[in-house]
C-alpha positions as CSV (number, residue, x, y, z in Angstrom):
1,X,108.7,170.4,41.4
2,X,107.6,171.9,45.0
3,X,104.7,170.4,47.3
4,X,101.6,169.8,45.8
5,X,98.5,169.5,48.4
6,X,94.7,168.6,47.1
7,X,92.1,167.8,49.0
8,X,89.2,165.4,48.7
9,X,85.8,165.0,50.3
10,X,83.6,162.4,51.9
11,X,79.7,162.0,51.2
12,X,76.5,161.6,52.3
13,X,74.4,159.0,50.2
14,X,70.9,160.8,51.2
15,X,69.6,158.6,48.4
16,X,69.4,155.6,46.5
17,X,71.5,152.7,48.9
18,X,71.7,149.5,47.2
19,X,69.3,151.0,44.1
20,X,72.4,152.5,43.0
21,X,74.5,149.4,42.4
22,X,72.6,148.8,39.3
23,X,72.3,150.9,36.2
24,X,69.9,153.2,35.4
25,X,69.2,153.5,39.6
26,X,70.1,157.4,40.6
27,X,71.2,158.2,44.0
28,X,71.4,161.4,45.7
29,X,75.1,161.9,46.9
30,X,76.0,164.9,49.1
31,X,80.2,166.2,49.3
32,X,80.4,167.6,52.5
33,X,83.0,169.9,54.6
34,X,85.1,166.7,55.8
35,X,88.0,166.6,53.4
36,X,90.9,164.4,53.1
37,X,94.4,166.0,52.0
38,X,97.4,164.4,50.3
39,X,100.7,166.2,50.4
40,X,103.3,165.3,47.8
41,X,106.6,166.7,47.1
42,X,110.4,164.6,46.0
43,X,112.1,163.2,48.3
44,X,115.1,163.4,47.7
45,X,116.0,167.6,46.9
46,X,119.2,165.9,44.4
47,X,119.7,162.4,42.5
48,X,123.2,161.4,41.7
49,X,124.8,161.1,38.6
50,X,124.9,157.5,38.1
51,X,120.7,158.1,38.8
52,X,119.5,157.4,35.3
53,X,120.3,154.0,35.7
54,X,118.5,152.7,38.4
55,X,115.4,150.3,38.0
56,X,113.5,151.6,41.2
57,X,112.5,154.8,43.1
58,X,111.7,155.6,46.2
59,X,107.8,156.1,47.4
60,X,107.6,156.9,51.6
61,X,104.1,156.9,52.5
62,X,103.8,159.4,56.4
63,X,99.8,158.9,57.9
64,X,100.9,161.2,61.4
65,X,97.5,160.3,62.8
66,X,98.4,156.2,63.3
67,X,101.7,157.2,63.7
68,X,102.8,155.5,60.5
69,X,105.2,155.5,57.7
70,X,106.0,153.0,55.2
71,X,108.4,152.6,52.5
72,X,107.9,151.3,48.9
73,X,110.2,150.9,46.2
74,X,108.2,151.6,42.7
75,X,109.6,149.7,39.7
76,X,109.9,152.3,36.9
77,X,109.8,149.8,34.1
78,X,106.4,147.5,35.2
79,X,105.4,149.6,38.3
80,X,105.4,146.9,40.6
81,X,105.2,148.4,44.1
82,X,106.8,146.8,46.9
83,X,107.2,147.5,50.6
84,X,110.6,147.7,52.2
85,X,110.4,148.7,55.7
86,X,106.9,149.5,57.8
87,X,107.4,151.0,60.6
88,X,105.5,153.4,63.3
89,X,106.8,156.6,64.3
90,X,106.5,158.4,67.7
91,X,108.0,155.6,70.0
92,X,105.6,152.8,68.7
93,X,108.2,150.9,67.3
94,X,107.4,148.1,69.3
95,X,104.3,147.4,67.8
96,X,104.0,145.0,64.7
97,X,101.5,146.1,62.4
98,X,100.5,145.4,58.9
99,X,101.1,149.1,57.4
100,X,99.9,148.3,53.7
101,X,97.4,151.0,52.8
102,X,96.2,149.2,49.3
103,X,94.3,152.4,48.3
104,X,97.4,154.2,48.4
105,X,99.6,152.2,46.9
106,X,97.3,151.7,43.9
107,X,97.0,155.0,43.6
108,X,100.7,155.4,43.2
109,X,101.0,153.4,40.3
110,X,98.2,154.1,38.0
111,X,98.8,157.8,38.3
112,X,102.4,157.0,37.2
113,X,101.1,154.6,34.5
114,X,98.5,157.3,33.6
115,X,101.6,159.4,33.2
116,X,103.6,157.3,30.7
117,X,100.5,156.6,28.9
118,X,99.4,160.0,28.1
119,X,103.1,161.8,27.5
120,X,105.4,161.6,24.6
121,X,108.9,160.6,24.7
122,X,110.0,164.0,26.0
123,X,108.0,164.5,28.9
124,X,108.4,161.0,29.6
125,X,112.5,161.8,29.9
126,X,110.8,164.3,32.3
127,X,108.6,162.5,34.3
128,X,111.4,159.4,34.8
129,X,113.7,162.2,36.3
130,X,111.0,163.8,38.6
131,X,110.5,160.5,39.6
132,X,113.8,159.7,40.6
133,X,113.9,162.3,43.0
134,X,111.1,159.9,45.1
135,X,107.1,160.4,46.4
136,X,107.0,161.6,49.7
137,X,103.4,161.3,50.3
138,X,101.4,162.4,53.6
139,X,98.0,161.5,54.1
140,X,95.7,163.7,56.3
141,X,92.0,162.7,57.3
142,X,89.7,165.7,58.9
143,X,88.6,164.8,62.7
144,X,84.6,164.2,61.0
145,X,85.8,160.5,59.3
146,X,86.6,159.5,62.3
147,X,85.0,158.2,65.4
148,X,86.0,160.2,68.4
149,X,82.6,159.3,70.7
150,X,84.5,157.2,72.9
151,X,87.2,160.1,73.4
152,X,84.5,162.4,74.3
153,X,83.1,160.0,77.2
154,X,86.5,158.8,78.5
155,X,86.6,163.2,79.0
156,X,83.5,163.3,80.4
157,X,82.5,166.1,77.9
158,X,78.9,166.2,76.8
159,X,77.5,164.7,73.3
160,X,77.6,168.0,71.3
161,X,79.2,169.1,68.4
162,X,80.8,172.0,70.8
163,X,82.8,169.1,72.5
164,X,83.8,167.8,69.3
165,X,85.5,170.9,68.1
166,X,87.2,171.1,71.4
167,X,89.9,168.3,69.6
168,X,93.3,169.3,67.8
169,X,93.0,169.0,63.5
170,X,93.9,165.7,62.4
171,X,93.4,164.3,65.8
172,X,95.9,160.8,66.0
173,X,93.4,158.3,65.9
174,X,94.1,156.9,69.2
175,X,95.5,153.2,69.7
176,X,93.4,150.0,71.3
177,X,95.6,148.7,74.5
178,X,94.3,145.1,74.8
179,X,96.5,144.3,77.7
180,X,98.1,146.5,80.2
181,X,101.5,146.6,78.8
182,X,100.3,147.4,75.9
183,X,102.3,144.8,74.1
184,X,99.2,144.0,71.5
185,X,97.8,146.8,70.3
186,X,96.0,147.8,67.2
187,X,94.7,151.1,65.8
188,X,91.1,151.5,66.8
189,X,89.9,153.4,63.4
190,X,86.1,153.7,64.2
191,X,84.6,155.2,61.4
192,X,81.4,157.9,60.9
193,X,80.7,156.0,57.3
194,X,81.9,159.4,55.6
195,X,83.5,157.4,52.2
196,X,87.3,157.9,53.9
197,X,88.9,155.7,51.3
198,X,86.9,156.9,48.7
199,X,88.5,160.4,49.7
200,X,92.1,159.6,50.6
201,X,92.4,157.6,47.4
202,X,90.9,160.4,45.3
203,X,93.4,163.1,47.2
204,X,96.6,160.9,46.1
205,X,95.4,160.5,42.7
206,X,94.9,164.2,42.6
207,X,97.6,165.2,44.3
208,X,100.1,163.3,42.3
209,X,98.3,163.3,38.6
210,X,98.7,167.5,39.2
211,X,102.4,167.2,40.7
212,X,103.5,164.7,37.7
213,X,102.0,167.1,35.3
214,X,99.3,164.7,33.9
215,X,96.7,167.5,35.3
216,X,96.3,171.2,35.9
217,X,93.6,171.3,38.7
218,X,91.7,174.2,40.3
219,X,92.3,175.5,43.6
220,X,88.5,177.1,43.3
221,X,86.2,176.2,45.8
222,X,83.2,177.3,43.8
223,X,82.4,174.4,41.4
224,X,80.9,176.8,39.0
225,X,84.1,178.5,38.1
226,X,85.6,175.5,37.7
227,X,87.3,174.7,33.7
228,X,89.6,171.7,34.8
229,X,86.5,169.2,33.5
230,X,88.8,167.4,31.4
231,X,91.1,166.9,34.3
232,X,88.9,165.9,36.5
233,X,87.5,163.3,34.2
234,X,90.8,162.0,33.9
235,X,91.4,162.1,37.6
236,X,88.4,160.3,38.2
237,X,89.0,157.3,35.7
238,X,92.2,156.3,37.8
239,X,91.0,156.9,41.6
240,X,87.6,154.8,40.7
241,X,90.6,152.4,39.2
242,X,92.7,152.1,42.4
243,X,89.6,152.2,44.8
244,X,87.9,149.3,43.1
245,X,91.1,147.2,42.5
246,X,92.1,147.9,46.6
247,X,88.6,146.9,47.2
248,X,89.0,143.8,44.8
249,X,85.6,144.9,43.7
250,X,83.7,147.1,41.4
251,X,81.6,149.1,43.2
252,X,78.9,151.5,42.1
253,X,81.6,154.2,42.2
254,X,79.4,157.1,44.1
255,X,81.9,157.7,47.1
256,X,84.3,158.4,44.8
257,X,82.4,160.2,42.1
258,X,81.3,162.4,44.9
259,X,85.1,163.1,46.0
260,X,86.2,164.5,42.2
261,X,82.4,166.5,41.1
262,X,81.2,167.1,44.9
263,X,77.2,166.9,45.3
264,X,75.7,165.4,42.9
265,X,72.9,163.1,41.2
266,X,74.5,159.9,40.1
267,X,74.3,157.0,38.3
268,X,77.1,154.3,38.1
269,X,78.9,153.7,35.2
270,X,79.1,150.1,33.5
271,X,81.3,147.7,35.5
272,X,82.9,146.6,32.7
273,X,84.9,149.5,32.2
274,X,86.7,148.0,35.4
275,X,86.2,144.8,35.8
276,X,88.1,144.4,31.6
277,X,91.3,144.9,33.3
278,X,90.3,141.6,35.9
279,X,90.5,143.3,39.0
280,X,90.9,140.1,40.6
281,X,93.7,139.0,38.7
282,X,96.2,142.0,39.7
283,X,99.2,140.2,37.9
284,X,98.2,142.1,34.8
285,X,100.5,144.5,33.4
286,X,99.5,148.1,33.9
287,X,100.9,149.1,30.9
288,X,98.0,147.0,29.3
289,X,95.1,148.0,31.1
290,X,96.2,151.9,31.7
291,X,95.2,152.6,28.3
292,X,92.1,150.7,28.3
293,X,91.0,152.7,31.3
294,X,91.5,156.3,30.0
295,X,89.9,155.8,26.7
296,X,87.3,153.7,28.1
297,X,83.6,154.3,28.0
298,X,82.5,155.7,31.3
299,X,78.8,156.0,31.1
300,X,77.8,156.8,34.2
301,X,75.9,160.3,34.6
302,X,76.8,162.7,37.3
303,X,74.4,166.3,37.4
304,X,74.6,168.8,39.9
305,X,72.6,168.4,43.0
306,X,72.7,170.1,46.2
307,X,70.0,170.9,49.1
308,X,67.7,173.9,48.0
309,X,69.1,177.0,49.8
310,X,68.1,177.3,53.8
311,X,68.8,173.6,54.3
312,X,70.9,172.2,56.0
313,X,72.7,168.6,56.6
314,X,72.9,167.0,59.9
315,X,74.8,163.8,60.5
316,X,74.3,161.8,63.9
317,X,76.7,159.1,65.8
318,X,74.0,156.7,67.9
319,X,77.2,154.8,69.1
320,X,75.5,151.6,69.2
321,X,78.0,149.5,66.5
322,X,79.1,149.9,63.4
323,X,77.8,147.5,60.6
324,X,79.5,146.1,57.9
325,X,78.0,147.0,54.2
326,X,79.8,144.4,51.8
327,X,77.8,141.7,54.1
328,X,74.6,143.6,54.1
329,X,74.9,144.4,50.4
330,X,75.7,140.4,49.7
331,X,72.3,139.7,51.7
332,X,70.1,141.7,50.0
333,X,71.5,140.3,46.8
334,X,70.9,137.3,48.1
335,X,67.7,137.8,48.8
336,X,67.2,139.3,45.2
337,X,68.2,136.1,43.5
338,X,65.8,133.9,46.4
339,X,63.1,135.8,45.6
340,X,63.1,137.6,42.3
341,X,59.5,138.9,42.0
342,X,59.6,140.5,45.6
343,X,62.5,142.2,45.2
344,X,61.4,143.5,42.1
345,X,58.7,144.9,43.4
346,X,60.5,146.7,46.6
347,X,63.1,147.7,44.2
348,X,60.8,149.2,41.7
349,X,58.8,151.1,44.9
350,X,61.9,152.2,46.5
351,X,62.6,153.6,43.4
352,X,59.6,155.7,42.9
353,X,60.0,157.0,46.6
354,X,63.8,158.1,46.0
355,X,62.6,159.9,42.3
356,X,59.8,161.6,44.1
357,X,62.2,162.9,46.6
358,X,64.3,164.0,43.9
359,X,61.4,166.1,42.3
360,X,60.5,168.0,45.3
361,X,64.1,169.1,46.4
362,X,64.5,170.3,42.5
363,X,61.2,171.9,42.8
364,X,62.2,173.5,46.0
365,X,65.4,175.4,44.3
366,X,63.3,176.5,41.6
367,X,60.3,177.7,43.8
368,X,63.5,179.3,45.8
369,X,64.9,181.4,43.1
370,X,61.0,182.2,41.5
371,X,59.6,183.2,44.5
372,X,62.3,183.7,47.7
373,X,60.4,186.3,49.4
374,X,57.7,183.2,49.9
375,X,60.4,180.8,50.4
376,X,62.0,182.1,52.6
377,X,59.0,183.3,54.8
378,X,58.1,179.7,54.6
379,X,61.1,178.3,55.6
380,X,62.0,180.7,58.3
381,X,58.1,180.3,60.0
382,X,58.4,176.2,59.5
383,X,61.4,176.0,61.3
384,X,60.2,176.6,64.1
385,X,57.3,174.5,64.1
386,X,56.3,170.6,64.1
387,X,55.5,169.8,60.7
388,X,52.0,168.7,61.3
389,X,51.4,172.5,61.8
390,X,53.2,173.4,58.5
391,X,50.0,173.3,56.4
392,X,48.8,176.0,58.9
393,X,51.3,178.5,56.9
394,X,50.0,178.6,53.6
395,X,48.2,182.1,53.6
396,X,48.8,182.7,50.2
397,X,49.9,180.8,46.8
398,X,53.3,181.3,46.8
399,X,53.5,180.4,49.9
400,X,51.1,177.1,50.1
401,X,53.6,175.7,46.5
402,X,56.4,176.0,49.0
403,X,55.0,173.9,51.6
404,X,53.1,171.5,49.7
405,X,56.9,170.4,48.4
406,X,57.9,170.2,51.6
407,X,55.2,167.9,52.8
408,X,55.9,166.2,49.4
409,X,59.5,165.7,50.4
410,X,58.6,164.3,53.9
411,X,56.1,161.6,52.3
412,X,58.3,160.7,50.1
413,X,61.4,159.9,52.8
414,X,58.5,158.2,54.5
415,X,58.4,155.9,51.8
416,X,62.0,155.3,50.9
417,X,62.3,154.6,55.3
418,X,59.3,152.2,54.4
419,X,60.8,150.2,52.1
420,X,64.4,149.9,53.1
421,X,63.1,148.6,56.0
422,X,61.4,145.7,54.1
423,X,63.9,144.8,52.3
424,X,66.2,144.6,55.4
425,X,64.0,142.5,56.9
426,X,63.1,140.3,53.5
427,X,66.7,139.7,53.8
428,X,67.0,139.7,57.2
429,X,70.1,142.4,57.7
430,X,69.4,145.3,60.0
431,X,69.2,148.3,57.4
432,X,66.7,150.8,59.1
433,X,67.1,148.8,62.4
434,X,64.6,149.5,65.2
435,X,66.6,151.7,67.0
436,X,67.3,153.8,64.2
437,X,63.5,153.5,63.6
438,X,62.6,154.8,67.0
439,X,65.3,157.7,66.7
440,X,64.5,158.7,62.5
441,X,60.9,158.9,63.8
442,X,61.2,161.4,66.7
443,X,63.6,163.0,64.3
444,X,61.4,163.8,61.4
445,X,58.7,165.1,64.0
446,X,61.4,167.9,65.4
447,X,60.6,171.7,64.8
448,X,62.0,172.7,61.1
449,X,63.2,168.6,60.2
450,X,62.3,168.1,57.0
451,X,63.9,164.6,56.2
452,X,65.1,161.9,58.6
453,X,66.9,158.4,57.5
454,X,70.3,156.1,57.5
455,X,72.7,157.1,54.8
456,X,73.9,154.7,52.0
457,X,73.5,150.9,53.2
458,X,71.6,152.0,56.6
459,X,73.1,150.0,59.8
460,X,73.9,151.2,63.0
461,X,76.5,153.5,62.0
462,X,74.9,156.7,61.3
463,X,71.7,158.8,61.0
464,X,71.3,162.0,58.4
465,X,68.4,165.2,59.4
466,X,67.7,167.8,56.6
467,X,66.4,170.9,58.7
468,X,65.0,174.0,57.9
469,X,66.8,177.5,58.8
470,X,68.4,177.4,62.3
471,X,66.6,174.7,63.6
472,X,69.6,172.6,63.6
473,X,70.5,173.6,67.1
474,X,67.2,172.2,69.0
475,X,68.1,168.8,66.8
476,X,71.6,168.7,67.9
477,X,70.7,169.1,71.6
478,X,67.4,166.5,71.3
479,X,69.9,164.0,69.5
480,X,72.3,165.0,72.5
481,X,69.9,163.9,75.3
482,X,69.1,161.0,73.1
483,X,72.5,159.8,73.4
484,X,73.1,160.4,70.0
485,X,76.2,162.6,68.5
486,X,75.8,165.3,66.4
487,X,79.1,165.5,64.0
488,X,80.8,168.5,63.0
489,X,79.7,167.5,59.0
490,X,77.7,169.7,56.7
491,X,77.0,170.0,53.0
492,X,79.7,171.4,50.8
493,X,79.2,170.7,46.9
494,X,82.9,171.1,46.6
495,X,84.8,168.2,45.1
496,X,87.9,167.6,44.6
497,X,90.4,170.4,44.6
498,X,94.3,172.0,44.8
499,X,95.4,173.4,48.5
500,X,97.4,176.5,48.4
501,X,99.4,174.4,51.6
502,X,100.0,171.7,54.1
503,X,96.2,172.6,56.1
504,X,98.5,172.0,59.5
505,X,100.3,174.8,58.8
506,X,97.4,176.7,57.0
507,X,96.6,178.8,60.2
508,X,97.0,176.0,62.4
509,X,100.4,175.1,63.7
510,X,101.8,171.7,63.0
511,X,102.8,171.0,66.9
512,X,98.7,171.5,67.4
513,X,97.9,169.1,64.9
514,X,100.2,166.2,66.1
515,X,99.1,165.9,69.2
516,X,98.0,162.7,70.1
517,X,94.6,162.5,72.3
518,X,95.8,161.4,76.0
């Protein structure tokens, strides 16, 4: 078997934070052009003779951008994983770090148990003697997961995108020196809140389910062509697996649902399709619970969503902190069993604002292929005005549909702001902080900004923009003198996917992409 390489990518949650942890709660989920890759091909090129006898094989795990490999030896009868020597590459030896990467290493042993439990005996003779040969797995993150604001200053470059693409591929994701010797260091990994392990772990699982022959995946880009559903079911059952036993949770599942399907409209499955095989308790045999998984009832309800054509995504770094969701998602839950009635109602509100969102992007496709000649005028004349002078355009039917959704669209993101903000402060966490607040507002009163607001749990981390036609630029530089970053990241409803090759060699030279940011 050669090198296999699949890529995954990371999301936007434009809709539906917290909502979306409980069943039947939708949220909007974008895929976007950040995409992680996972590269795997044997190890070893030829296994001895005496081979078929041993108990264990070899799994080496590369990341080149924190300098990192670690070695595993995988137990072919139980799958136990084990580490046997983490260590740092490029003359970082020195440093003693904890190299674990759970997401991975998870990864790596459900696809093989999803392997033994879906072959007969013959292609499990097969799959034992491909794995013999060894994993050699590289993981590669694109620049937009990562946090390279501070890099930017420290070069005194402006706050622009342009700076930003000024940076090698796969960037090294640049070490902390607390002291001057550097003798205690750690790897600053400052994040844009793009679902990174959501996407590494669904590129492994991909990756290897396709190079152990489990799956046939597309290497189509156009999710329309696409006729490896089956496979990507299947690929999906095991990375929601692995992420939500790394996470020693069950999440709602919409980072990585987004990383197989792309864009979409979602609704978590039922966590006990998870939580049966005790997540907590990871002593269970895989063997067991491998089964369970793939036959399982996965209810949750994925259709295709994207942005209605002439939109666009914008994704902002204010640089003021990240935030931590598991502790803002345990206060508002909190705050849900403290006050029951209140909740309900913000909950059941919130609800109504993110469905009524919903209903004027949809209607905003359809009015786009009905009537484009008037959607399109619309569009291209409101994107370069304020919105309050939108209303201004509607000299004609056609025309006065297309921007009453759009006014629709911005009330109802209004609304969602509205109440997100109450129930951060009902339960007192900072999910539409004031800050944000200030910045959203100034936002969604831009030339051609349609929708302002903080993706997925809100916090510091990030701010989202939907503009109209080209009026991204005039954002980008108002976000600029706002001190605020404008990332590299737009929509792309492509999910999950096969690589024809290693994407450092792929038209960019692998010395380029190594380089580590002096």
């Amino acid at each position: 078997m050669g090198e296999v390489v699949s890529s995954a990518p990371g999301k936007v949650l434009m809709t539906g934070g917290y909502l979306i942890l409980e069943r039947p709660n939708a949220g909007l989920v974008l895929s976007t052009n950040a995409r992680f890759y996972a590269i795997v091909k044997p190890i070893h090129h030829e296994i001895k003779p005496d081979s078929w006898a041993w108990a264990w094989t070899d799994v080496r795990l590369t990341s080149p951008q924190l300098s990192r490999e670690a070695l595993y030896k995988l137990a072919l009868k139980n799958l136990t994983i084990q580490t046997v020597s983490p260590r740092l590459v490029n003359n970082y030896s020195s440093i003693s770090l904890d190299t674990r990467n759970p997401f991975v290493e998870y990864a790596v042993q459900y696809s093989v148990a999803a392997a033994y439990a879906t072959f007969d005996h013959n292609k499990k003779e097969l799959l034992h003697k491909l794995l013999l040969h060894g994993l050699d797995i590289t993981i590669l993150g694109g620049n937009d997961f990562y946090s390279y604001r501070n890099e930017i200053e420290r070069r005194g470059l402006p706050l622009t995108p342009e700076s930003l693409a000024t940076l090698p591929p796969f960037s090294s994701i640049t070490f902390n020196t607390d002291d001057a010797d550097g003798g205690n260091c750690k790897p600053e990994v400052a994040k844009t809140g793009l679902g990174s392990s959501a996407a590494m772990t669904m590129a492994v699982v991909a990756a290897l389910l396709h190079y152990l022959d489990v799956v046939k995946l597309s290497s189509s880009k156009d999710h329309r062509e696409r006729k490896d559903v089956a496979d990507l079911d299947m690929v999906h059952k095991i990375a929601q697996t692995a992420h939500c036993i790394a996470q020693g949770k069950v999440g709602s599942g919409f980072d990585v649902s987004s990383a197989v399907y792309g864009s979409q409209r979602y609704v978590r499955f039922s966590p006990e399709v998870i939580s049966s095989t005790k997540v907590a308790d990871i002593a269970v045999p895989l063997s067991d619970g491998i089964t369970e998984i793939i036959k399982g009832n996965w209810d949750h309800d994925t259709t295709e969503f994207s942005l209605p054509p002439l939109m666009s995504l914008l994704l902002g770094e204010p640089g003021t902190g990240g935030s931590s969701t598991p502790s803002m998602v345990g206060a508002v839950k909190k705050w849900q069993k403290s006050d029951p009635q209140k909740s309900l109602d913000t909950w059941t509100r919130l609800s109504e604002a993110n469905s009524a969102l919903e209903m004027q992007l949809n209607l905003l496709s359809k009015l786009a292929k009905e009537q484009w000649n008037a959607y399109k005028s619309v569009i291209d004349s409101c994107s370069m005005l304020r919105p309050d002078k939108w209303i201004e355009q509607a000299s004609e039917p056609n025309k006065e549909a297309v921007i009453k959704a759009l006014l629709g669209a911005k009330e109802a993101m209004l609304g969602i702001r509205y109440h997100m903000r109450l129930m951060g402060e009902a339960a007192g966490v900072p999910i539409e902080p004031e800050p944000q607040t200030q910045l959203l507002d100034a936002t969604m009163n831009l030339e051609g900004v349609l929708l302002a607001g903080v993706p997925g749990a809100g916090g510091f981390d990030a701010v989202f923009a939907v503009t109209l036609g080209d009026s991204s630029s005039n954002v980008t530089k108002v976000w600029s003198s706002l001190n605020v970053l404008a990332l590299l990241v737009k929509e792309d409803p492509c999910g999950v996917c096969l690589e024809k090759a290693d994407p450092r060699t792929n038209g960019i030279t692998s010395a380029v992409s190594s380089i580590h940011i002096e």
